[in-house]
Backbone as CSV, one residue per row, in Angstrom:
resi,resn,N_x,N_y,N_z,CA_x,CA_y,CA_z,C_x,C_y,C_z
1,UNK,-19.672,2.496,24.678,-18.421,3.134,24.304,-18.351,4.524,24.919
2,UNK,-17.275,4.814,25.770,-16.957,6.180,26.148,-17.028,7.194,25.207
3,UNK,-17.643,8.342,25.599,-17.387,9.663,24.598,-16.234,10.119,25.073
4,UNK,-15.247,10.855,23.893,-14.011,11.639,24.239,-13.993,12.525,24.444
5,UNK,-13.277,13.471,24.895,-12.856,14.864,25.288,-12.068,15.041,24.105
6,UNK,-12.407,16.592,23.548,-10.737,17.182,23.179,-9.222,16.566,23.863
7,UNK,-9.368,16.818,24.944,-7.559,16.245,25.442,-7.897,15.169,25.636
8,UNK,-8.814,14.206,25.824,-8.639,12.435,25.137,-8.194,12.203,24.321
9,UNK,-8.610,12.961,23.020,-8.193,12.953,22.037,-6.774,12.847,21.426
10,UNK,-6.246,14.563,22.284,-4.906,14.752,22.268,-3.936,13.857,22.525
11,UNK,-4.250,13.512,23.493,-3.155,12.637,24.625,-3.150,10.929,23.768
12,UNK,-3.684,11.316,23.096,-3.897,9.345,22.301,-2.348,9.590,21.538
13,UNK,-1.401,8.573,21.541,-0.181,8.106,21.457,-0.376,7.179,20.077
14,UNK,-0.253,8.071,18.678,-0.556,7.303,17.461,1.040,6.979,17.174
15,UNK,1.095,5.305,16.757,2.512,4.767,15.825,2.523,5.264,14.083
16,UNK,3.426,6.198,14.229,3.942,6.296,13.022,4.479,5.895,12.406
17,UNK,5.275,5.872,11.258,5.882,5.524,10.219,7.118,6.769,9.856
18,UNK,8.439,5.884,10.819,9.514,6.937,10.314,9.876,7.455,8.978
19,UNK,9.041,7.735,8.043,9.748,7.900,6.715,10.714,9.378,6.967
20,UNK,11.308,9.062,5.967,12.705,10.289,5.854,13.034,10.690,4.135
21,UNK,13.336,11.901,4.310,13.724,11.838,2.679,12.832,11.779,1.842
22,UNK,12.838,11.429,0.639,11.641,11.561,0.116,10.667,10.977,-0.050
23,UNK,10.373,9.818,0.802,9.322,9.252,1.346,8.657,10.004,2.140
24,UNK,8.931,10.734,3.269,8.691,12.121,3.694,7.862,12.830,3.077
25,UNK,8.873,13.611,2.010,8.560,14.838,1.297,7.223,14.222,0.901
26,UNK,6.895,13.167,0.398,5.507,12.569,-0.403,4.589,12.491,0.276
27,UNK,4.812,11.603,1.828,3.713,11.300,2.351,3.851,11.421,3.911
28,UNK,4.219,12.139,4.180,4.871,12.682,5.473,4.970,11.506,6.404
29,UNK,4.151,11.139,7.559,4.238,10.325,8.551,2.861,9.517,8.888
30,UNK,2.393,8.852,8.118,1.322,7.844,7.727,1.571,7.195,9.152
31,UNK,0.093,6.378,9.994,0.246,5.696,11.092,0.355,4.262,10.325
32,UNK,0.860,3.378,11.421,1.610,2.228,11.090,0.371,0.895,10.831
33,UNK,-0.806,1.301,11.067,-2.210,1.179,11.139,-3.297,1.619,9.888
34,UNK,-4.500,0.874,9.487,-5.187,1.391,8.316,-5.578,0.973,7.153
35,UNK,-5.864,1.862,6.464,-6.114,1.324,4.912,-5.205,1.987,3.620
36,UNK,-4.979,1.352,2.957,-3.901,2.598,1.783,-4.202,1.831,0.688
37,UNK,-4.729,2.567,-0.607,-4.764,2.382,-1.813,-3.742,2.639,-2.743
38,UNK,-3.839,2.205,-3.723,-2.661,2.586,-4.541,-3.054,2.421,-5.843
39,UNK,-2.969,2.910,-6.627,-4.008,2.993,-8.193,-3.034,3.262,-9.244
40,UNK,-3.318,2.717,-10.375,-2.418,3.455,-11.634,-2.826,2.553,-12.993
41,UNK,-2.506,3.147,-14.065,-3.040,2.403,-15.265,-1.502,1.504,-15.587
42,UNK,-1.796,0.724,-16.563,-0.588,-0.179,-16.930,0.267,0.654,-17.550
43,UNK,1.734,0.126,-16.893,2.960,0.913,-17.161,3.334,2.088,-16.582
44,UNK,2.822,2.827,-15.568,2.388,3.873,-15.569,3.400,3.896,-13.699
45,UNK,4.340,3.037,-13.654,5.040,2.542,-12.635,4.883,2.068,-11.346
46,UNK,3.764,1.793,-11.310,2.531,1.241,-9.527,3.633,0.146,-9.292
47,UNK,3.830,-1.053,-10.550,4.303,-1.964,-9.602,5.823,-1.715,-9.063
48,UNK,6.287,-0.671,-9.886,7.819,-0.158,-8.929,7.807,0.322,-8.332
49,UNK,6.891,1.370,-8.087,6.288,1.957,-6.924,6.544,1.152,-5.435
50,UNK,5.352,-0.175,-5.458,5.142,-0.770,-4.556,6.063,-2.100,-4.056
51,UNK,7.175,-2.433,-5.478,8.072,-2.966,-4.696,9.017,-2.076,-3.673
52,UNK,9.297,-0.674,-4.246,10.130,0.227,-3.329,9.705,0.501,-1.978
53,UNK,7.923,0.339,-1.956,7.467,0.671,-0.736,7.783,-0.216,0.384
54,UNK,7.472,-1.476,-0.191,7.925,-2.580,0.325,8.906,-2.983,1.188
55,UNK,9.694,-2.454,0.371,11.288,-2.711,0.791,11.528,-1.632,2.066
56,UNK,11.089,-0.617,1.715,11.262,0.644,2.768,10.727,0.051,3.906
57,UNK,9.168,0.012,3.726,8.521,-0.417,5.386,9.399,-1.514,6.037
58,UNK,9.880,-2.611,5.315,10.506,-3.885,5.262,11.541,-3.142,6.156
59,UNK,11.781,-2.249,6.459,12.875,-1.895,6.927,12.746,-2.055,8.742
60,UNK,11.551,-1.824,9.004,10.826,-1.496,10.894,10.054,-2.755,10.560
61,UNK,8.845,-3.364,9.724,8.103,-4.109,9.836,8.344,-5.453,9.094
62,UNK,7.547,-6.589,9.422,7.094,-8.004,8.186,5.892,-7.229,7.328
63,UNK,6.592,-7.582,6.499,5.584,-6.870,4.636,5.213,-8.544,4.359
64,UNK,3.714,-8.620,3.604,3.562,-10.062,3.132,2.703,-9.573,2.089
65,UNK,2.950,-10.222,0.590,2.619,-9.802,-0.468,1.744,-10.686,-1.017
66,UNK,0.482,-10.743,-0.865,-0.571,-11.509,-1.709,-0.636,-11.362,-3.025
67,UNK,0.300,-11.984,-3.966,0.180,-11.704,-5.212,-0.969,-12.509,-5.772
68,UNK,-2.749,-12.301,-5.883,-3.614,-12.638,-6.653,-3.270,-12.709,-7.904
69,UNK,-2.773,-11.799,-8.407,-2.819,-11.541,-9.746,-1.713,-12.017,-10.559
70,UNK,-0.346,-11.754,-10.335,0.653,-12.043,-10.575,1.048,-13.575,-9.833
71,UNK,0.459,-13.969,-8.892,0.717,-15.462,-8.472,2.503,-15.153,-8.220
72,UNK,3.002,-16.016,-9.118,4.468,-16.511,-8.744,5.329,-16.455,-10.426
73,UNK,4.472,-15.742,-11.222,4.784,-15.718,-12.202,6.064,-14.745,-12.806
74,UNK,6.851,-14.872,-14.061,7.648,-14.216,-14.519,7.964,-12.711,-13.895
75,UNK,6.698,-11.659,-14.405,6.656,-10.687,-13.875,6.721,-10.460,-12.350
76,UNK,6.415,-11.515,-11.668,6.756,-11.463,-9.956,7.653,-11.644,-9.487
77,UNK,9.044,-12.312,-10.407,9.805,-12.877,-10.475,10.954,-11.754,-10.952
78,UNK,10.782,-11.108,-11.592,11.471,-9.822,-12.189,11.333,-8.736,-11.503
79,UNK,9.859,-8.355,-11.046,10.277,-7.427,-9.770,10.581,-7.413,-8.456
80,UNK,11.071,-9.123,-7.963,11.259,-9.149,-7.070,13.195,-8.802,-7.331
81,UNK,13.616,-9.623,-8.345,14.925,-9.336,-8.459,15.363,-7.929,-9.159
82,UNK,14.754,-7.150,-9.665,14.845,-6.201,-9.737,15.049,-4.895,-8.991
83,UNK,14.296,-5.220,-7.689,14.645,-4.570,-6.846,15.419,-4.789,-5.989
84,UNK,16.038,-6.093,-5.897,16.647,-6.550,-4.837,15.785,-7.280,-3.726
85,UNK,14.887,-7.779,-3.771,13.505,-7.615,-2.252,14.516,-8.957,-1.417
86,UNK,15.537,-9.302,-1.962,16.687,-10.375,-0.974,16.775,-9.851,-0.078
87,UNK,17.371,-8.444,-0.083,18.178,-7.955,0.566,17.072,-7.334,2.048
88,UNK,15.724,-7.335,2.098,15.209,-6.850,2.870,15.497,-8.061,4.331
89,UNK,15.628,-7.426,5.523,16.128,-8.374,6.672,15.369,-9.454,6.573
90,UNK,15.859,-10.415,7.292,15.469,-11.653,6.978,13.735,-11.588,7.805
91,UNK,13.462,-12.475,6.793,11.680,-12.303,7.481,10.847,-11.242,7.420
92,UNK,11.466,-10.156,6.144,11.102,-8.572,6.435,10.023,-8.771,5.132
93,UNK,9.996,-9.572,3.879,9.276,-9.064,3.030,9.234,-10.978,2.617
94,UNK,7.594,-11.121,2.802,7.368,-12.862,1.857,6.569,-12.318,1.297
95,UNK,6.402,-13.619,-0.172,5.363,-12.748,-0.889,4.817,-14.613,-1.034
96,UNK,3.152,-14.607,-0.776,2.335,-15.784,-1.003,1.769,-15.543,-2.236
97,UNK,1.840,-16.444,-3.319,1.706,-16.381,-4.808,-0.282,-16.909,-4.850
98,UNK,-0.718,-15.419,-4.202,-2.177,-16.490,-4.577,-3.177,-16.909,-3.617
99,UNK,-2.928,-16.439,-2.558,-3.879,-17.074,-1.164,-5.501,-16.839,-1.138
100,UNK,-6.444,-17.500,-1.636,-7.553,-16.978,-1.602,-7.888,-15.896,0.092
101,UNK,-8.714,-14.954,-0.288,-8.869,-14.204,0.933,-9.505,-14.833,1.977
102,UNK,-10.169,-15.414,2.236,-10.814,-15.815,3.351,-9.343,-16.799,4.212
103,UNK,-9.143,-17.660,3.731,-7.410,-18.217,4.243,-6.400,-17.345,4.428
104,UNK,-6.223,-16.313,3.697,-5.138,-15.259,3.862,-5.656,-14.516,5.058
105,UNK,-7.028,-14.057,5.237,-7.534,-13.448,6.605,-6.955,-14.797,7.931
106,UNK,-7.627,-16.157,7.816,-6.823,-16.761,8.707,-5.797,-16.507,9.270
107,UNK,-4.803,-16.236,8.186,-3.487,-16.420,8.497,-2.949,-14.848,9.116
108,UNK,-3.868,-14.397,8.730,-2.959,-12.632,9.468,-3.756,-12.402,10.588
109,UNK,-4.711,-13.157,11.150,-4.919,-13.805,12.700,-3.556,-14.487,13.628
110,UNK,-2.965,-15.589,13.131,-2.243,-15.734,13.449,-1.068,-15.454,14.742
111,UNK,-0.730,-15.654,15.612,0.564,-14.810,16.314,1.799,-15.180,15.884
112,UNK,2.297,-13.894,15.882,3.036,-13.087,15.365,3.165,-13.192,13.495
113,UNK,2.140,-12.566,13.136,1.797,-12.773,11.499,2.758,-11.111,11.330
114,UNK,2.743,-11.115,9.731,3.029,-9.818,9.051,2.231,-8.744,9.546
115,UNK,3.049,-7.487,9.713,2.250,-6.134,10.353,1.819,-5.476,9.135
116,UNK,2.216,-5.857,8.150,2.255,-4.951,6.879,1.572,-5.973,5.446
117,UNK,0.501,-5.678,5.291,-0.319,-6.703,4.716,-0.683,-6.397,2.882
118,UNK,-0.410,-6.417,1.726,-0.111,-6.096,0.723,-1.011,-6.791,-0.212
119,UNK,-2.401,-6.268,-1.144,-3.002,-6.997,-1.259,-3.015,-6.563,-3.140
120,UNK,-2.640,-7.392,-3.791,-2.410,-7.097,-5.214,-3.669,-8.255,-6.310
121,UNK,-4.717,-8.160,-6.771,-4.931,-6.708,-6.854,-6.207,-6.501,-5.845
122,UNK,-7.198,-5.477,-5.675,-8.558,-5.327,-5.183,-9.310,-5.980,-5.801
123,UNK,-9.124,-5.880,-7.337,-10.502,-6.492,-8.019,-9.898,-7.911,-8.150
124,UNK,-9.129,-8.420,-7.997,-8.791,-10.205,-7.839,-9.316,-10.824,-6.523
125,UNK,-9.971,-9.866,-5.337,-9.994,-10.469,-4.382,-11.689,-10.267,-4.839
126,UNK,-12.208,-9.690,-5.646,-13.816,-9.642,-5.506,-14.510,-9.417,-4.672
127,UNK,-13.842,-8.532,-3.888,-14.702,-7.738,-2.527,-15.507,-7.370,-3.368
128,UNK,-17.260,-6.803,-2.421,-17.575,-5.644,-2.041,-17.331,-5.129,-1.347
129,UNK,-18.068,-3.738,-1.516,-17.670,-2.887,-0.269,-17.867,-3.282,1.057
130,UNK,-18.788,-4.088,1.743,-19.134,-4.574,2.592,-18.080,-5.775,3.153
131,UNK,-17.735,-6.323,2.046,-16.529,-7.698,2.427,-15.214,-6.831,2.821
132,UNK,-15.458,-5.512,2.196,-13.926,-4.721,2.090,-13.998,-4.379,4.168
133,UNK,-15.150,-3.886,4.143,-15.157,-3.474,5.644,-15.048,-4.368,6.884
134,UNK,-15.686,-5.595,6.226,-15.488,-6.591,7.571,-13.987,-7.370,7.040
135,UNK,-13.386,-7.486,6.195,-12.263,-7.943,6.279,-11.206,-6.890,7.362
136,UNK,-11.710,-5.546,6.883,-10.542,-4.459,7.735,-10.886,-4.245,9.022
137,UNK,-11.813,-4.601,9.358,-12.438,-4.612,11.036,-12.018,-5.649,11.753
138,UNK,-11.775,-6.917,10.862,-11.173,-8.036,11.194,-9.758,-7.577,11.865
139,UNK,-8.961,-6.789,10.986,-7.778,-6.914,11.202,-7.150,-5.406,11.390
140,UNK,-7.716,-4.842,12.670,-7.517,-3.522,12.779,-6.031,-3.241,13.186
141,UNK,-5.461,-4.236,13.569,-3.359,-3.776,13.925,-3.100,-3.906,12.402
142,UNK,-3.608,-4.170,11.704,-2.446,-4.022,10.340,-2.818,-2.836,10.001
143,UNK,-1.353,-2.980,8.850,-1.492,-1.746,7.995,-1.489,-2.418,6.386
144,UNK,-2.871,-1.863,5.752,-3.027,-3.064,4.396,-3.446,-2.228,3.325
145,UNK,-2.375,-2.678,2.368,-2.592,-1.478,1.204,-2.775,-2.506,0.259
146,UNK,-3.695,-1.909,-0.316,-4.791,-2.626,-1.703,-3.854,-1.906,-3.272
147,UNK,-3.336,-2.926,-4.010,-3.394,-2.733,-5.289,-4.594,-2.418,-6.091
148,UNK,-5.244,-1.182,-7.191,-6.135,-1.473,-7.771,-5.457,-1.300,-8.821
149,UNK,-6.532,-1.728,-9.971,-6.373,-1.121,-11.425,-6.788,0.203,-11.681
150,UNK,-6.819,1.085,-12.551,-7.500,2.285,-12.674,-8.036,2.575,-13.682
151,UNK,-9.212,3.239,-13.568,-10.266,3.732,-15.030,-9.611,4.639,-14.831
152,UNK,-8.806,5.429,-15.613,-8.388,6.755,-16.051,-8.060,7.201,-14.805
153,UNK,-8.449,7.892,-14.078,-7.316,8.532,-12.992,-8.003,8.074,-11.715
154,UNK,-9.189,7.309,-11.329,-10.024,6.826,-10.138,-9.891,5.119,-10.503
155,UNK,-9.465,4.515,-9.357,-9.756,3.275,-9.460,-10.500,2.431,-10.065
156,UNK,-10.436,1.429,-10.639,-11.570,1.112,-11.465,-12.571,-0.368,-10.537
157,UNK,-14.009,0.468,-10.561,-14.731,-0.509,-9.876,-15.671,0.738,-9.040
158,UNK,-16.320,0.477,-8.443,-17.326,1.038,-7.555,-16.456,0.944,-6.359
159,UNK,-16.781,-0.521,-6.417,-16.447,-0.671,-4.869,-14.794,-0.208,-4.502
160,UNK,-14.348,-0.299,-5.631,-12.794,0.511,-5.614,-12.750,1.973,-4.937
161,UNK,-13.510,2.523,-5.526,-13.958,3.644,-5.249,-14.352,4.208,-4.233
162,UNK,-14.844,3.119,-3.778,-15.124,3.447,-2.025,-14.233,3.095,-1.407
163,UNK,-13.190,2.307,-1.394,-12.137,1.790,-0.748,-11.698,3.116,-0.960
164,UNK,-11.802,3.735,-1.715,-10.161,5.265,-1.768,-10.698,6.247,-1.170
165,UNK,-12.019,6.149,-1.002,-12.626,7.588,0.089,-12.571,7.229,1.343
166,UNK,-12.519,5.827,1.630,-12.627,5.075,2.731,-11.252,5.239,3.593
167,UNK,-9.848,4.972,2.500,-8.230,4.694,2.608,-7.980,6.110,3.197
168,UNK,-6.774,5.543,4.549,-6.669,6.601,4.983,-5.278,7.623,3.781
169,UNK,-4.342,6.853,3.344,-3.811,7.744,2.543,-4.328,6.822,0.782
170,UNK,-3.949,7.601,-0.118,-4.745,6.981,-1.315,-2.986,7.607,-1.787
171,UNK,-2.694,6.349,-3.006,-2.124,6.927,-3.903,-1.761,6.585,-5.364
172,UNK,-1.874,7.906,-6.104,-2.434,7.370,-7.578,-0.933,7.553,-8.346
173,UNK,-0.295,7.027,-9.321,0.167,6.442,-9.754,0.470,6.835,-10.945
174,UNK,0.968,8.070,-11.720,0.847,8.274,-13.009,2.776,8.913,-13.626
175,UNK,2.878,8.467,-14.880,3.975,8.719,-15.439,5.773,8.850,-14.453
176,UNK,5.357,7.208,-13.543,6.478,7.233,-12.901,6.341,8.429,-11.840
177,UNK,5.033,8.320,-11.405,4.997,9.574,-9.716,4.343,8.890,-9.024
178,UNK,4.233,8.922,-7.784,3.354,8.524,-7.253,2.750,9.892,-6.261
179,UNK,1.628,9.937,-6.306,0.542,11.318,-5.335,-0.014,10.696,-4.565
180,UNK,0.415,11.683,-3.499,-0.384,11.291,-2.047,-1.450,12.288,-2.399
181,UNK,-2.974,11.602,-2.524,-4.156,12.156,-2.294,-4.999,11.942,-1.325
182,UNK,-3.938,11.483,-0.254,-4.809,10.891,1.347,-4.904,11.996,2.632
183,UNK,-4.783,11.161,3.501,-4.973,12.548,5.129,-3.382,12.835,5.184
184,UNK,-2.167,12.616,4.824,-0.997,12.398,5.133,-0.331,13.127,3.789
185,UNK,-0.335,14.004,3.711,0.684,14.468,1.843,2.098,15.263,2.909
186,UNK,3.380,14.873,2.167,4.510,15.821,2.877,4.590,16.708,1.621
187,UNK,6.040,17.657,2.219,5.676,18.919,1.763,5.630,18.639,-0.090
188,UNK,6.423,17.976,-0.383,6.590,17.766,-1.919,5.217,17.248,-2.540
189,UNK,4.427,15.925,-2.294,2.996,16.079,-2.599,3.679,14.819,-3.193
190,UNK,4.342,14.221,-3.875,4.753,13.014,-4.268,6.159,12.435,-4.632
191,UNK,6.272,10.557,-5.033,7.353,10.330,-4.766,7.640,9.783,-5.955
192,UNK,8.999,10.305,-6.211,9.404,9.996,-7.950,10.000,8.191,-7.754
193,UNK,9.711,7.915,-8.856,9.813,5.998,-8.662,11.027,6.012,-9.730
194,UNK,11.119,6.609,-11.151,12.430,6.488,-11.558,12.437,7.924,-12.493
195,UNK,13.908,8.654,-11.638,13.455,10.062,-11.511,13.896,10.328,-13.346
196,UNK,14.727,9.662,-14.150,15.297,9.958,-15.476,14.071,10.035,-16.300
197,UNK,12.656,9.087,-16.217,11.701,8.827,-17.111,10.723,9.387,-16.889
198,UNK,10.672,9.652,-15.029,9.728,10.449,-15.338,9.787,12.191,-15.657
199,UNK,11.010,12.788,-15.568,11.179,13.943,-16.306,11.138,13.862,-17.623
200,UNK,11.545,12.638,-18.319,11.093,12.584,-19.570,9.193,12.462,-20.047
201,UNK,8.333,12.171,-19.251,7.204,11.840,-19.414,6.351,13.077,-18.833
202,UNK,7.219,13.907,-17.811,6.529,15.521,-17.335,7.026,16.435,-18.311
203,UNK,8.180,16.400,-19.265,8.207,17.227,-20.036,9.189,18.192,-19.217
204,UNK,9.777,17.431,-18.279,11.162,18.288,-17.534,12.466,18.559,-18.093
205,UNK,12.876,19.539,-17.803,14.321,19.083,-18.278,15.033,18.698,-17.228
């Protein structure tokens, strides 16, 4: 492997992620490439969070939603119509109710598979840390953000844990906010998911 130069460095041409607005303000311009966590305790708005995210990327990329956990059930079913996820362009957002990982890696081999790879939850797929790394080495053009659960304000699990020091942006999930605690924070530092409740839950007026 070549060693780089400073202006090797420079001159490298990274794909971003047009966000605007307050996707922006939260997480400025994340590459289109990587790892991204996303953490939060129950109720605490992750999964509205991540249908909104969804829908946004859905906007430039194919989003594909491994629902482990939720499968195809009620609740998957409510936040898909809840948000609208119809309306994302056609072919912009599928969600597979359940794919064990080793077949779901198959399939995002594939040509022309989803760029945007959505993995709900971490601890349903029973990585270790080690499975976590050769799955993402596997599949270095995506961009694949891991649902976890959370022990109190850090992911819950070890190996969770290393996934979020590992993730290039991390984001945690509390009283209807979401915080960018990754390489990427815009100027605001996070993105409000439903702005009426969570001023009621910060104690805003």
């Amino acid at each position: 492997m070549k060693a780089l130069s400073p202006t090797d460095i420079l001159r490298m041409k990274k794909a971003t992620i047009p966000f605007t607005g307050a996707w922006e303000e939260a997480f400025g311009s994340p590459e289109w490439v990587g790892v991204w966590i996303v953490w939060g305790n129950s109720a605490s708005g992750k999964t509205s969070f991540v249908m909104q995210l969804c829908k946004e990327l859905a906007r430039w990329k194919r989003v594909v939603y491994n629902s482990l956990e939720q499968r195809s059930s009620l609740t998957m079913q409510n936040a898909v119509r809840d948000y609208n996820m119809q309306q994302c362009r056609r072919g912009g957002f599928q969600v597979i109710p359940g794919e064990p990982l080793d077949k779901f890696s198959e399939r995002l081999l594939k040509p022309r598979s989803p760029e945007v790879v959505v993995i709900d939850s971490y601890q349903y797929t029973q990585m270790g840390y080690k499975d976590y790394i050769a799955f993402k080495e596997r599949h270095p053009d995506k961009l694949i953000i891991f649902i976890s659960h959370a022990d109190g304000a850090q992911p819950d699990g070890r190996a969770a844990k290393k996934v979020k020091y590992d993730a290039e942006l991390k984001v945690y999930v509390d009283k209807f906010r979401a915080f960018s605690l990754g390489r990427t924070v815009g100027q605001r530092g996070y993105y409000t998911i439903w702005e009426e409740r969570a001023k009621e839950l910060w104690g805003e007026e």
